[in-house]
C-alpha positions in Angstrom: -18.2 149.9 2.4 -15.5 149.7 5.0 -14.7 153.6 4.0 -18.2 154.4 5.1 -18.7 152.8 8.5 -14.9 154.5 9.4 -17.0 157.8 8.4 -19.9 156.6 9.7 -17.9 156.1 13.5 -15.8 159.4 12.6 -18.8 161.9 12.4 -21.3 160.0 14.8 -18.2 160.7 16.8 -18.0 164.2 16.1 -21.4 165.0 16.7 -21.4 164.8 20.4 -20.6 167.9 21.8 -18.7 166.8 25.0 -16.7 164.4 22.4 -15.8 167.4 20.3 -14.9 169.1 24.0 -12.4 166.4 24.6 -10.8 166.6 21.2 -10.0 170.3 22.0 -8.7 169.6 25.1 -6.3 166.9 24.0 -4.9 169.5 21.5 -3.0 170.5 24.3 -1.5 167.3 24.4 -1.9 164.1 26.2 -3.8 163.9 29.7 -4.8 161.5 31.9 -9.0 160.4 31.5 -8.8 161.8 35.1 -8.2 164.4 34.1 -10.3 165.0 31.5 -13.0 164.1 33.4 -12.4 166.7 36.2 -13.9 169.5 34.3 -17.4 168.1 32.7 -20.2 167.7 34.7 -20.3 163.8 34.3 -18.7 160.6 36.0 -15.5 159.3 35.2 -17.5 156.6 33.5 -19.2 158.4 31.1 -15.9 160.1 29.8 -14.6 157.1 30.2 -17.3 155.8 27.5 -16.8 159.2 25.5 -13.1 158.8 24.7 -14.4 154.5 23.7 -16.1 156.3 21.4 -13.6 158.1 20.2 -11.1 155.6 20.1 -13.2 153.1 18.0 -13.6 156.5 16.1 -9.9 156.2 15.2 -9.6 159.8 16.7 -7.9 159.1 19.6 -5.4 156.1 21.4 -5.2 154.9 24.7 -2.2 154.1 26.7 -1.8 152.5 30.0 1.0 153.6 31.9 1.2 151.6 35.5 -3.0 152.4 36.9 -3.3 155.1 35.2 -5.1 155.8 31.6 -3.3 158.6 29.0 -5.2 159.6 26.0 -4.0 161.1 22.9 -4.8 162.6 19.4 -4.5 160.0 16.7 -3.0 162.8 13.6 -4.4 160.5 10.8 -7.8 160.3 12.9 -9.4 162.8 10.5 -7.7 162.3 7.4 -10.7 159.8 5.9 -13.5 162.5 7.0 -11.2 165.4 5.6 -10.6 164.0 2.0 -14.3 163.1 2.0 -15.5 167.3 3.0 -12.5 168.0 0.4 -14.5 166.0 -2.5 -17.4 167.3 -1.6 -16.5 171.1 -1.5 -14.8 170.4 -5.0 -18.3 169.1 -6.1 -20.3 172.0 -4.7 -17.7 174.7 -5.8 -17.3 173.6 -9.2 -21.2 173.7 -9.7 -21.1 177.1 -8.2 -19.1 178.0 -10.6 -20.7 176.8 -13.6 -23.7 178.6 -12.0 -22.2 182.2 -12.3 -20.7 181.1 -15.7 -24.4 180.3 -16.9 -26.0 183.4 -15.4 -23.0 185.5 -16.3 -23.6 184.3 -20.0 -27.3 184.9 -19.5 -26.7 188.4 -18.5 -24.5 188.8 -21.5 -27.1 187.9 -23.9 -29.8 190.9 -22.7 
C-alpha cells in the first residue's frame, strides 16, 4: 500500500512536463529555485509549487543556505518506479517470448 502511493506521487510527478523540465535541468547539478524559475514562462511561485511536488515525490531535496533555496536530485528518487518498469518489462518480455515460441511451433507443424 505504502509502495503504491510512493508510485503513485513518483509518476503523477513525472507526468508534468515542466516537472520533467526541472529534473533535466538539475542534472546539471544543483541550482538555486531562482534560478530555475528564470527560464519557464511562470512565477517563482509556481516552480516553487513544482519542485513541492517533486520533493514529496522523493525526487528531489531542498536545502536552505542563508535566504536562498538550492534544489537537488535525490539518486534513489527513481529507484521504487524503476524496479517496478523493470518487473513489468520482465512480464511483457517473457510473454513475448512464449508468443514467438508458440507461433514458431505452430509454423513448424504446417
Amino acid at each position: 500500500m505504502v509502495e503504491d502511493q510512493v508510485l503513485d506521487r513518483t509518476y503523477g510527478a513525472l507526468a508534468d512536463p515542466t516537472r520533467r523540465r526541472l529534473l533535466e535541468t538539475l542534472r546539471g547539478g544543483d541550482a538555486r529555485i531562482t534560478d530555475l524559475a528564470a527560464p519557464l514562462p511562470m512565477t517563482f511561485a509556481g516552480v516553487s509549487r513544482h519542485i513541492g511536488v517533486l520533493e514529496s515525490a522523493g525526487l528531489v531535496q531542498r536545502e536552505v543556505r542563508g535566504r536562498e533555496h538550492w534544489v537537488s536530485l535525490r539518486p534513489d528518487g527513481l529507484t521504487l518506479a524503476q524496479r517496478w518498469l523493470d518487473q513489468q518489462t520482465d512480464f511483457w518480455t517473457a510473454r513475448a517470448d512464449a508468443l514467438q515460441d508458440r507461433l514458431r511451433r505452430k509454423g513448424q507443424a504446417r
